[in-house]
C-alpha positions as CSV (number, residue, x, y, z in Angstrom):
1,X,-28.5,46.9,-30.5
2,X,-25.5,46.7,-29.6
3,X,-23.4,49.8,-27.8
4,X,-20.1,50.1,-26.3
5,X,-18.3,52.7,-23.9
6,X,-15.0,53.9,-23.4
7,X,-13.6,55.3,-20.5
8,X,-10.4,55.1,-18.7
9,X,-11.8,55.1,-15.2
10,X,-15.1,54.6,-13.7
11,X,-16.0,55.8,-10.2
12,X,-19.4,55.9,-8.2
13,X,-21.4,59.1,-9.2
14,X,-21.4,59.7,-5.5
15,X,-19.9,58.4,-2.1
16,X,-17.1,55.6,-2.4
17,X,-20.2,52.8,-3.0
18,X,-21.0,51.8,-6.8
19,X,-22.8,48.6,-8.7
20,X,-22.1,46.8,-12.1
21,X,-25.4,45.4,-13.7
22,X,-28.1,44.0,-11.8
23,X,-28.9,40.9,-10.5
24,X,-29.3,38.0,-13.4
25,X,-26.8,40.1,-15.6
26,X,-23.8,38.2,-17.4
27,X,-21.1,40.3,-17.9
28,X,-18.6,38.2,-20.4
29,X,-14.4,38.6,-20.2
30,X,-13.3,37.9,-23.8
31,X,-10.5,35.4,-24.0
32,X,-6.8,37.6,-24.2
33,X,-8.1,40.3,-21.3
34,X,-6.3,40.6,-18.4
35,X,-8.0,41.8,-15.0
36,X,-5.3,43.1,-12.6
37,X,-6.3,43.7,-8.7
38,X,-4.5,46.0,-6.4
39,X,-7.0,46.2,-4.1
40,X,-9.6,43.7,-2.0
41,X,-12.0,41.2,-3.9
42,X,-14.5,39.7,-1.8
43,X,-17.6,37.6,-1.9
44,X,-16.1,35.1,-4.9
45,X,-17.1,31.3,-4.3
46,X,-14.8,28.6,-4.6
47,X,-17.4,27.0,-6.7
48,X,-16.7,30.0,-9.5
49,X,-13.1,28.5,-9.9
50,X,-14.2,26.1,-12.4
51,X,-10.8,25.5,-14.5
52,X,-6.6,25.5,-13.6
53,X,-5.1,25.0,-10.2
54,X,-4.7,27.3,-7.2
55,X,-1.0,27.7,-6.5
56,X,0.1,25.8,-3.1
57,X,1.4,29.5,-1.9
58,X,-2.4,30.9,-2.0
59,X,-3.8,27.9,0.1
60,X,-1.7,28.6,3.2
61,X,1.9,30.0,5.0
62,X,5.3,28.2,5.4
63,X,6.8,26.1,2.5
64,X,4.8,23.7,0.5
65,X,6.7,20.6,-0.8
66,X,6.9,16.5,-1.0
67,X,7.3,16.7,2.6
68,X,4.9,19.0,4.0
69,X,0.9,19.0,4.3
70,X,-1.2,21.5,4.9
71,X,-3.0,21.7,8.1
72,X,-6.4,23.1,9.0
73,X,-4.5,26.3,10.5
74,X,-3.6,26.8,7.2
75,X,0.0,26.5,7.7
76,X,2.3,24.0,5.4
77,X,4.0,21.8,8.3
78,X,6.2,18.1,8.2
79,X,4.3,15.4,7.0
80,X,3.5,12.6,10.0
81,X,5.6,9.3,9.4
82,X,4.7,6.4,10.9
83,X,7.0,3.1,11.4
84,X,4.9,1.5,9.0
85,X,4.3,2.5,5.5
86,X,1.3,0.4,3.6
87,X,2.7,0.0,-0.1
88,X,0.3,-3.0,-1.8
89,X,-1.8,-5.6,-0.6
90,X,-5.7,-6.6,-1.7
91,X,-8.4,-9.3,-0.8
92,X,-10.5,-11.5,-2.4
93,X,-13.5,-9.7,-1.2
94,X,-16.9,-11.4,0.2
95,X,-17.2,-13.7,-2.5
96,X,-15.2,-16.9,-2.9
97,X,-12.7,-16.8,-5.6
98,X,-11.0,-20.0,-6.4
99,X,-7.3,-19.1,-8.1
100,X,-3.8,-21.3,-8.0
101,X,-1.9,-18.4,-7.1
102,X,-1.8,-14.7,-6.0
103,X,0.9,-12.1,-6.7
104,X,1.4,-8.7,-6.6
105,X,4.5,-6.7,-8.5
106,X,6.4,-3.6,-7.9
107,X,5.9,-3.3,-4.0
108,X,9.3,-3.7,-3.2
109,X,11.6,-1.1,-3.6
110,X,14.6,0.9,-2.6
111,X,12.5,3.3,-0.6
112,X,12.6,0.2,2.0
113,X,14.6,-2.6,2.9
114,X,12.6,-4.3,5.2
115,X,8.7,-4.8,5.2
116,X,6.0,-5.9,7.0
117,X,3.5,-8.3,5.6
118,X,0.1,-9.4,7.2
119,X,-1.4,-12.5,5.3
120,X,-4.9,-14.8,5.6
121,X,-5.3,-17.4,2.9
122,X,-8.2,-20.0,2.7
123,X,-7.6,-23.1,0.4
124,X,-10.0,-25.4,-1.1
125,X,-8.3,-28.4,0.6
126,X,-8.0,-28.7,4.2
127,X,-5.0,-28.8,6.5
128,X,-3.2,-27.4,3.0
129,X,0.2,-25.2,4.2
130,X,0.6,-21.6,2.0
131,X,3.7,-20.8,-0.2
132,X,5.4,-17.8,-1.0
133,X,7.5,-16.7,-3.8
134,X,9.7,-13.1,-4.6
135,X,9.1,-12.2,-8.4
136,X,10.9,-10.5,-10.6
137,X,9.6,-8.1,-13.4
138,X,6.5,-10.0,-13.3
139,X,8.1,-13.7,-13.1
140,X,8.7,-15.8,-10.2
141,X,11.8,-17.0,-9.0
142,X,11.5,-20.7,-8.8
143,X,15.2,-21.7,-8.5
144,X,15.4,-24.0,-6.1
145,X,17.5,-21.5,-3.6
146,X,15.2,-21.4,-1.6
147,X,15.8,-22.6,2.4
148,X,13.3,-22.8,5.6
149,X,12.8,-24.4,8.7
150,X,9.6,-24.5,10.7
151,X,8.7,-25.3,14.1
152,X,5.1,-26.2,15.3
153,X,3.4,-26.5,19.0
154,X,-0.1,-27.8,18.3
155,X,-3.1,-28.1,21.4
156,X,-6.4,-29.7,21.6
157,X,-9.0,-28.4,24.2
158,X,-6.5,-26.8,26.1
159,X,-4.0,-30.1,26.5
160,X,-0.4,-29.6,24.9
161,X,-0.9,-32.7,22.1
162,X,2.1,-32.0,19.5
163,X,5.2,-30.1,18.5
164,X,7.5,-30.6,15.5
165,X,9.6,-29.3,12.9
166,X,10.6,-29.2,9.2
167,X,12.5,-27.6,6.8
168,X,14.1,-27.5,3.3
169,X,17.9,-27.0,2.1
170,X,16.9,-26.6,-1.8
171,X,13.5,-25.6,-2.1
172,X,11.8,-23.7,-5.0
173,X,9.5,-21.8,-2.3
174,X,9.4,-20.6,1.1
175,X,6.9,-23.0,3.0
176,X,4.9,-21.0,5.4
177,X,5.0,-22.9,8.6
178,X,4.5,-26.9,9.1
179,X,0.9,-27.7,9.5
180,X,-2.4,-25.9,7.4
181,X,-5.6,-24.9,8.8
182,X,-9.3,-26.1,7.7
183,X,-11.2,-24.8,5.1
184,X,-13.6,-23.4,7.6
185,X,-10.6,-21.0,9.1
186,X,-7.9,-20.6,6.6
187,X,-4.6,-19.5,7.5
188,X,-3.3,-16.7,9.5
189,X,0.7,-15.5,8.8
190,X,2.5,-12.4,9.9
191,X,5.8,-12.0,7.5
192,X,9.1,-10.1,8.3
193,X,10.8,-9.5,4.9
194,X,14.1,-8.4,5.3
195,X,16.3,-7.1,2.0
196,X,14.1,-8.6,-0.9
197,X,15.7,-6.3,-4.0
198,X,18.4,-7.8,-6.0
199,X,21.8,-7.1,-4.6
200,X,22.6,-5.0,-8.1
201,X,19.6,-2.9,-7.0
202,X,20.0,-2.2,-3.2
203,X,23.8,-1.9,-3.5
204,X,23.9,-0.8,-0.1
205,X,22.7,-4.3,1.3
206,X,25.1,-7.2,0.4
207,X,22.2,-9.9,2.5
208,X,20.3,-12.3,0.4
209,X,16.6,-12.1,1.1
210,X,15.3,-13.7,4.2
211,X,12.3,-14.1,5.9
212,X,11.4,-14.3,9.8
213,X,7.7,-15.0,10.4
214,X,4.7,-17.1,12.2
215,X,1.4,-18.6,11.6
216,X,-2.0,-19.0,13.3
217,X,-3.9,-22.4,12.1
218,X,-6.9,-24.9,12.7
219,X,-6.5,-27.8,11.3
220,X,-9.2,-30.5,10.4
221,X,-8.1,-32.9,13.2
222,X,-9.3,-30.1,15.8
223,X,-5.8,-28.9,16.7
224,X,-5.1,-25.8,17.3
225,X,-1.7,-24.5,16.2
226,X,1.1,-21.4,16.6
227,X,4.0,-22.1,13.9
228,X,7.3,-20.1,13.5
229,X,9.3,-19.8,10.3
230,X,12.4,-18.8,8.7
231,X,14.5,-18.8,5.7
232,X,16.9,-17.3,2.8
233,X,16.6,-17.2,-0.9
234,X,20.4,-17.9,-1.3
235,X,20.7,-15.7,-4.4
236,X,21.8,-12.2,-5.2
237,X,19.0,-11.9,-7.6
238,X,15.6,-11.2,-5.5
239,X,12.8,-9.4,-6.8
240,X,10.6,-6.9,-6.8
241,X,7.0,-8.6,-6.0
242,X,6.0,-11.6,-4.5
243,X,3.9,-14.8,-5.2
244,X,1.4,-17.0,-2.8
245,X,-0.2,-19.8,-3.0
246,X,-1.7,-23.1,-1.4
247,X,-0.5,-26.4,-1.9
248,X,-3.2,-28.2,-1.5
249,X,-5.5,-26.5,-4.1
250,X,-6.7,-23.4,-5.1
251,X,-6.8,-20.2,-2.9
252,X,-10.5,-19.6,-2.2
253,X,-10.3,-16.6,0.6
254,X,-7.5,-14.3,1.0
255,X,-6.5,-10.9,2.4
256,X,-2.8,-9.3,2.0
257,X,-1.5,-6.3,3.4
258,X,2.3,-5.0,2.2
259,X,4.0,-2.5,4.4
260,X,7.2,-0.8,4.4
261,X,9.6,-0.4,7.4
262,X,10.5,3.8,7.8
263,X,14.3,3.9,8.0
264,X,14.6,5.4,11.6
């Protein structure tokens, strides 16, 4: 049976107190009604808002934006920057992998000019040196515009043993310091990448791409090794992604992390 009342206003039959239903009751809202509230509501879990989104203005005061967070005071306030932004980056994980090349596209962009790049690579082949490559729309640039110099001081059990230096005036790669490390310890690089958009792109940088960086390595002959790099893809047209690889062999370790330098 089912029965229905009208009225135009319900109030408690006595005092200001009244109850709808009793507990276990289900009261449905048919789709089209519209509940207005002037008053207080309280006692309604989050967990009842089941569909839709709660307007940024409801979940706290000041201005919400792309900007601003909301703090646990409830209050919308600047957003923390830091001098390094992460952007890209990945590892090869526990397991040994065993791949020519790594890349990684669309890191690079005008949000940043300059970024910060934190490399380990492990080859197959020992004493192999690691390569690195811009790309653009998911192709590498291989001309051979490409120029680097390196310089190397090398020790064994504590005794200076070595130094030296290389370098390349037409390569089709950057060559990542002089001497690799063994397969037991891999590689160790920290990169400074300085303009790496095409000029058409980052019009407000006329540079070529250059890198300034240096390497960590122990080779196979038990030397220890600190390496310093540099170099400039002499071409307007750099990229937006970037390439490594050994040249040795495959990479069987690795771990890349892509930052990019705030603007202040």
């Amino acid at each position: 049976m089912t029965s229905e009342i009208k009225a135009d206003k319900w109030s408690p039959a006595s005092g200001t107190a009244g109850t709808i239903g009793d507990s276990g009751d289900t009261f449905t809202i048919p789709s089209g009604v519209t509940l207005t509230n002037a008053g207080t509501m309280t006692g309604v879990p989050a967990s009842a808002i089941s569909s839709g989104t709660i307007a940024t203005a409801r979940l706290g005061s000041g201005t919400a934006s792309s900007s601003t967070i909301l703090y646990g005071d409830q209050t919308y306030k600047t957003a923390p920057s830091g001098g390094l932004i992460r952007v890209g980056g990945g590892e090869s994980g526990g397991s040994a992998v065993s791949v020519a090349s790594v890349s990684f596209d669309n890191v690079f962009t005008t949000t940043y000019d300059n970024y910060f790049i934190t490399l380990f690579s492990q080859c197959v082949t020992n004493n192999s040196n690691t390569y690195f490559r811009l790309r653009a729309s998911g192709t590498d640039i291989t001309a051979s515009n490409y120029m680097w110099v390196s310089g190397t001081n090398a020790s064994v059990s504590g005794t200076s043993a070595s130094s030296g230096q290389s370098g390349n005036s037409g390569a089709s790669n950057f060559q990542l310091g002089q001497w690799g490390g063994n397969t037991a310890y891999g590689n160790y690089h920290n990169i400074w990448l300085y303009n790496p958009l095409p000029q058409s792109t980052d019009t407000g940088h006329g540079d070529f791409p250059y890198i300034v960086g240096n390497k960590s390595s122990y080779t196979s002959d038990n030397y220890q090794t600190h390496q310093t790099f540099g170099g400039i893809l002499a071409q307007g047209t750099g990229g937006d992604g970037l390439t490594f690889y050994e040249g040795e062999g495959n990479v069987v370790r690795y771990t890349i992390n892509i930052y990019g330098m705030v603007q202040s």
